[in-house]
N, C-alpha and C positions, 0 to 999 in steps of 0.2 A: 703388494701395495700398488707397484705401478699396470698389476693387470689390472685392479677393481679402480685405479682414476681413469686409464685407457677405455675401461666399458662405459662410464659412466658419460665421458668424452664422447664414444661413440653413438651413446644414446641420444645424449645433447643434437650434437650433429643429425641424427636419423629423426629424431622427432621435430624440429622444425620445417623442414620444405612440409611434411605430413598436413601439420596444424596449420599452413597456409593453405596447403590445396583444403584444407578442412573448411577453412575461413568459404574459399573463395565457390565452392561448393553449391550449387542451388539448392534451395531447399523447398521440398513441398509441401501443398497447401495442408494443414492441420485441420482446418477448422471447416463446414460452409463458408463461413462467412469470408475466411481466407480464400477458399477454392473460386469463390465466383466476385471475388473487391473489384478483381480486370477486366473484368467481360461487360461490356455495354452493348446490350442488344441493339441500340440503334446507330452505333457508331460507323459502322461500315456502309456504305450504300448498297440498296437492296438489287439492283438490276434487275428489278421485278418484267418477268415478258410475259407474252401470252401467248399461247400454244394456239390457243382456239377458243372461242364463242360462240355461244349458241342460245335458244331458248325455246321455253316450251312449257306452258299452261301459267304465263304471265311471271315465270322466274328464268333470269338470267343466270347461265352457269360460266365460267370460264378454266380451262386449262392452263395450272400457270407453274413457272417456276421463279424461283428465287436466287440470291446470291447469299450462302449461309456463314461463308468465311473462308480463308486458305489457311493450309495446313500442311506443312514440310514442303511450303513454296508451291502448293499446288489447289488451285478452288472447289469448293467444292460448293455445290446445285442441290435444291430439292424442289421434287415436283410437286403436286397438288391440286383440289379440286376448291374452287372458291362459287360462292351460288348468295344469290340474295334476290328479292322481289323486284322485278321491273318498275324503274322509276322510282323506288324505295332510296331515302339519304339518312343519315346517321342511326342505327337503326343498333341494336344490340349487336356485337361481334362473340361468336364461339370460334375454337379451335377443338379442331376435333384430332386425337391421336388415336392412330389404328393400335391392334394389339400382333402380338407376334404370330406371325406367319401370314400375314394379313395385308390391306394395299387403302390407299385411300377408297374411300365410299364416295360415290355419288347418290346412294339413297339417303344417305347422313345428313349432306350438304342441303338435299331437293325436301329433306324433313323440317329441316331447320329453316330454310328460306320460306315454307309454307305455313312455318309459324309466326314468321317474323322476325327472322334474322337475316344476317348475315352471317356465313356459315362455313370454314374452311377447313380440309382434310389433308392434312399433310402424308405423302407417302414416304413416311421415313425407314421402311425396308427394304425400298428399291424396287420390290415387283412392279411388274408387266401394270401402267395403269389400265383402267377399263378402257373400253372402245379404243386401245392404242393402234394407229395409223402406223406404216413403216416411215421412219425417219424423225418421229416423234422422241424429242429429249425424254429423258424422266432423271429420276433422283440420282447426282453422282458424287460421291464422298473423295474424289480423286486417290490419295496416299496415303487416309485411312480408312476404315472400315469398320462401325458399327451395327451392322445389321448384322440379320443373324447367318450369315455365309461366316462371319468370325463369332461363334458362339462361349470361346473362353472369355472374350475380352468384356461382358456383362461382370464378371468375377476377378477381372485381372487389377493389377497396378506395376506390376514391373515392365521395363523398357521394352521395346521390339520393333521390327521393322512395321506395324499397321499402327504404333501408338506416336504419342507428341514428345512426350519427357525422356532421355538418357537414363533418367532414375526411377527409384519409386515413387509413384505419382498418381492420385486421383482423375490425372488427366488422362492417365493412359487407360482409360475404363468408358466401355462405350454409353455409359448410360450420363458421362458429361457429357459428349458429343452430340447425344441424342436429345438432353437437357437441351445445349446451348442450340442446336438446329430448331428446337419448338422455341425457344424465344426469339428466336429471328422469326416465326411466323407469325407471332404477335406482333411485332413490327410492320409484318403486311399487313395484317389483320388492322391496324392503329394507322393507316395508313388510304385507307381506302375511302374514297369519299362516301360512300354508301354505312358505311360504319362509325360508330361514337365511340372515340377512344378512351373516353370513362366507365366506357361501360361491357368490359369483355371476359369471357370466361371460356374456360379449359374443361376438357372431360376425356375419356378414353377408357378401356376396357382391356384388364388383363397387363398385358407390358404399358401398354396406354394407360391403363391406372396407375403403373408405376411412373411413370412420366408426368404426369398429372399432377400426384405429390409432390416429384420435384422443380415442376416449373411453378405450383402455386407455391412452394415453398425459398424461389428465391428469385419471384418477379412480382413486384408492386401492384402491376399493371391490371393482377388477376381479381376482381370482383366478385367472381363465385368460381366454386369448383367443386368438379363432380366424378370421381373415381369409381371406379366400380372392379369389384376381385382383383385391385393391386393397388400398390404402395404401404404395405404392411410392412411393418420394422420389426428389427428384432430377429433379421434370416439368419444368422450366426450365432445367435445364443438356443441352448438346450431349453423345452417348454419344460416348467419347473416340474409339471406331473407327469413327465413323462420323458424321465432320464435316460431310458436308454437309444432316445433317441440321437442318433450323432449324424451332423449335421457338415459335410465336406465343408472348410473353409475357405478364402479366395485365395486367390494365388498373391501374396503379401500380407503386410501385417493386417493382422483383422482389427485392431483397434485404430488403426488409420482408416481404411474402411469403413468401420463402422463410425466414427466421427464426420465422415466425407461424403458418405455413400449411402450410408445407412439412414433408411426413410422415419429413423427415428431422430434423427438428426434435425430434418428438413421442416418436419411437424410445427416445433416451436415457432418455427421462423413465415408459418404459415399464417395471413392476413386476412383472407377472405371465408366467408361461408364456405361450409362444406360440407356435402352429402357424400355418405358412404356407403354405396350398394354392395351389397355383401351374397353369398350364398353360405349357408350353413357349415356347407359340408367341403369347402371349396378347397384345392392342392395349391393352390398359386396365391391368394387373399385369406390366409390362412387367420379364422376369423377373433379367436381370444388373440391376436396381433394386431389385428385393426382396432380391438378396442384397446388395445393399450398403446399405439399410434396417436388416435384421437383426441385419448386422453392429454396429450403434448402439449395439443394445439390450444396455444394460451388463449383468446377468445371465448370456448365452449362455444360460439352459433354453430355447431356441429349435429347433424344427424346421422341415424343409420337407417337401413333398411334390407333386413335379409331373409331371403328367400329360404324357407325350411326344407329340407331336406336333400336339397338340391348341392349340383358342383359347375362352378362356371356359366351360370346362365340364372335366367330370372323368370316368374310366372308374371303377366300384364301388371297386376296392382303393385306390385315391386318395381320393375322395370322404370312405368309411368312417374317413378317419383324424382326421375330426373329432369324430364321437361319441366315440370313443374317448380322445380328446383331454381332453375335459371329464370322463368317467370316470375319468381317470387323476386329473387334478388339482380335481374338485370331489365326488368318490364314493369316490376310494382304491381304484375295482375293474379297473385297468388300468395295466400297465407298460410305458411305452412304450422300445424300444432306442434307444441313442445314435445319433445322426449317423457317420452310414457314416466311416470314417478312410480319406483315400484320399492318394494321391500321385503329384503326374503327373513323370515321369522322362522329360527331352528329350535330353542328352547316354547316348545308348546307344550300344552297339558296330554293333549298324546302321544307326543315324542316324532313325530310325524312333521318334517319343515310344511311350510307354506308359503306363500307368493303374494303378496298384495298387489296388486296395480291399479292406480289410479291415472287414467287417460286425461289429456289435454282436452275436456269438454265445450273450450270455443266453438269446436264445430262437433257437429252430432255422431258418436261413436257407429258402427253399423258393429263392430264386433272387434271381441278382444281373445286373443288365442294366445294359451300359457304352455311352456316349453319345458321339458326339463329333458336331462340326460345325467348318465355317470361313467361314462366313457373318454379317460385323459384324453385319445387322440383327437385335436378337432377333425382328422381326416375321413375316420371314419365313428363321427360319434353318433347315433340313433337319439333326433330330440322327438319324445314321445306327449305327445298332446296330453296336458291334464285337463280333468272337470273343473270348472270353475262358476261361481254363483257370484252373483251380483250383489251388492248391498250398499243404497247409494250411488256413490259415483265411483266405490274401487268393487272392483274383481277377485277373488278371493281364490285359490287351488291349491289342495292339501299335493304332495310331490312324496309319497310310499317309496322309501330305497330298499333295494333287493340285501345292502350291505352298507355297511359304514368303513370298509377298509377301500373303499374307490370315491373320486370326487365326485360334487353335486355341482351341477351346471344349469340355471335356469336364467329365462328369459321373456318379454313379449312381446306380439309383435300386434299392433291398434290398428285395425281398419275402416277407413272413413271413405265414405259415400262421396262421390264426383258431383257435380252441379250438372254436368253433360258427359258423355261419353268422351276418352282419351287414346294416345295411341303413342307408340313409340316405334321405332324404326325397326326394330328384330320381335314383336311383339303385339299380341295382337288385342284389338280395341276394348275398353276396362270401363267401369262404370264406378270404381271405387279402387284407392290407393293404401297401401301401409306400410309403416312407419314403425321401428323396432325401439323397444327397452335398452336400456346397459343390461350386461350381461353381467350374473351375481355368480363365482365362483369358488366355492369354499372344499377348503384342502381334507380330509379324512380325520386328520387329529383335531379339526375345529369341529369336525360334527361329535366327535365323540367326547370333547370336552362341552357340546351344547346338549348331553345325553339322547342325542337322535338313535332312534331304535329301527332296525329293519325289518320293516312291516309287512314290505311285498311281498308276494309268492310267483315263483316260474309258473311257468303255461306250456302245453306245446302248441299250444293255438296261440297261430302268429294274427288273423284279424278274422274278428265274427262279420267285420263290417255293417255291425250295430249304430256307426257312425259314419256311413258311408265312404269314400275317398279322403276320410280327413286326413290320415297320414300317407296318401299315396297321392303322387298328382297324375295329372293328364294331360301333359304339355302339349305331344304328339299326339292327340287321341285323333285328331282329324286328318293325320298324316296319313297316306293310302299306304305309303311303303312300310308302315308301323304297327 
């Protein structure tokens, strides 16, 4: 009896100092909305300098850095490339985020400015900027390190000598750092007299799309935005068709992650227009993830637009729907059409699904192109161009499955004629733009409970090219080296 009051005693004793140090414990952010309540982009002062100016065919460029915040007592600088039209004031602001392995553009900036912006690149991976002179600052993160020289810490949240928190922490993950570093650019950006700070938007390609969604997702400031192959949610969950996929988790809990980090997260809290430049086939904007991303984003002024058969890159009339994009919602000199209305039809009288689409007829269709596949992997799925006939205003394509025990994947993608020729910065000049469907996905047991029958037959002819290049492109065809 006096051992088990003794234990009991001693427990007593041993569990309070615990439950204080438990009390007195920080604890980390759970939420968005938790992880970023403390961060005021414009609280700090910016030390904005100038490296250098110059100009050349009536647009001002400048070399500049900023002051992005200190961190374990030490400041840290990011460079960049800022350009607008001589003599031009309040004028649209973009912020342009490079993507991984990448440096700021000055063809970005000199694009932008010659349409009528203002236009700034931030070099938040630290390389070598363009035309760098010796002695010239560039991007310096002091006592931590988000770029990709620390390639765990995109995946991380536990403590370390490059991170901020002693514990597990959202903070200790380089994509807030990188987050909070592009919203101090918007502070430049909102800042400048050449610029209206009602009137700014975000865009970037790859990591830069990931960034993208996270700065329009928890900066007020942002008026449009425009991603492209990133900030796709959902990097830690298994794609449901396609289980055996397993997927490395981050280094901590993946449900704090994925509450904190995770770009399914950020969607909801997403304010502004949004274009979503996709590629079909893409490893990095992994594309049934960006439609269930977008699908978050409480608004709907949501589009997409993706390039078929492609990975990480885009063909002109794709590409161009980003300029156009930011004209529409930070200029007023562009109307973009609705998201194509479609409907996929499994129970038919020949057992054979089909695709309706009826296009946004405001402006004059040039052409409508229907998509299917039955291949789970988006990475490598083959969407194979259906026939389709016209009747009225929708578009009609029977979708022949080789089987009903694999899913049916269809899509389309409206191409509408330009008023004038366009052009975008990696991409070359277009005379018409397009603009994709939602993507209609049905799982094997719904086509066999819609009694879909499999009609199709194998080939060993891969293309008669009865239809010329439809399903091959010619990005490179003018490439000497290709």
């Amino acid at each position: 009896m006096k051992c088990c009051v003794w234990n009991i005693l001693i427990g007593t004793v041993c569990l309070l100092p615990a439950t204080v140090l438990f009390a007195d414990e920080p604890k980390a952010p759970s939420t968005v909305k938790e992880l970023w309540a403390d961060f005021d982009p414009r609280k700090d002062a910016l030390d904005a300098k100038i490296v250098r100016e110059w100009e050349k065919d009536g647009i001002v460029y400048r070399y500049v850095t900023y002051h992005i915040g200190t961190f374990k007592g030490k400041p840290a600088r990011m460079a960049g490339f800022f350009a607008y039209p001589k003599g031009a004031k309040k004028l649209p602001g973009l912020l342009h985020i490079h993507g991984g392995g990448q440096r700021a553009f000055l063809n970005e900036v000199e694009f932008y400015a010659k349409r009528g912006y203002a236009c700034f690149s931030i070099n938040w991976g630290g390389r070598d900027m363009e035309n760098v002179k010796d002695g010239d600052p560039n991007t310096d993160w002091g006592a931590v390190d988000p770029t990709q020289k620390n390639v765990p810490g995109y995946a991380n949240l536990k403590p370390g000598e490059k991170y901020l928190d002693p514990f597990d922490s959202p903070r200790n993950n380089n994509w807030y750092l990188l987050t909070l570093g592009s919203r101090r650019g918007l502070t430049f950006l909102e800042q400048q007299p050449e610029v209206n700070a009602d009137r700014l938007g975000v865009y970037g390609h790859s990591m830069g799309g990931n960034l993208t969604v996270y700065v329009a997702g928890t900066d007020s400031r942002v008026k449009a935005a425009a991603p492209s192959v990133g900030g796709s949610g959902f990097r830690y969950e298994p794609w449901p068709l396609l289980p055996q996929e397993k997927k490395l988790p981050p280094n901590g809990d993946v449900k704090l992650f994925n509450a904190t980090l995770g770009f399914e997260s950020y969607a909801p809290h997403i304010k502004s227009p949004l274009l979503w430049l996709g590629a079909t086939n893409d490893f990095h904007g992994i594309m049934d993830d960006t439609y269930r991303t977008g699908e978050l984003v409480p608004h709907k002024n949501v589009r997409y637009s993706f390039t078929p058969h492609m990975n990480h890159r885009f063909t002109p009339e794709f590409a161009v729907t980003r300029p156009l994009w930011f004209d529409q919602h930070l200029k007023g000199g562009f109307n973009f059409p609705k998201t194509p209305d479609t409907k996929l039809i499994l129970a038919t009288e020949d057992h054979v699904p089909e695709l309706l689409v009826t296009p946004d007829s405001s402006q004059a269709v040039a052409e409508v192109c229907i998509y299917y596949s039955v291949d789970p992997d988006p990475r490598a799925r083959f969407w194979r161009s259906a026939e389709s006939k016209k009747s009225g205003s929708t578009w009609t394509a029977k979708l022949p499955i080789l089987s009903v025990e694999q899913p049916l994947f269809a899509l389309a993608n409206v191409v509408y004629p330009l008023k004038k020729g366009e052009s975008e910065p990696f991409a070359l000049p277009t005379e018409q733009y397009s603009i994709s469907s939602m993507m209609h996905t049905v799982a094997p047991d719904a086509l066999k409970r819609a009694k879909v029958k499999a009609t199709d037959k194998t080939s060993s002819l891969v293309d008669d090219f009865s239809n010329g290049w439809q399903n091959w492109y010619l990005l490179e065809a003018r490439n000497p080296h290709h």
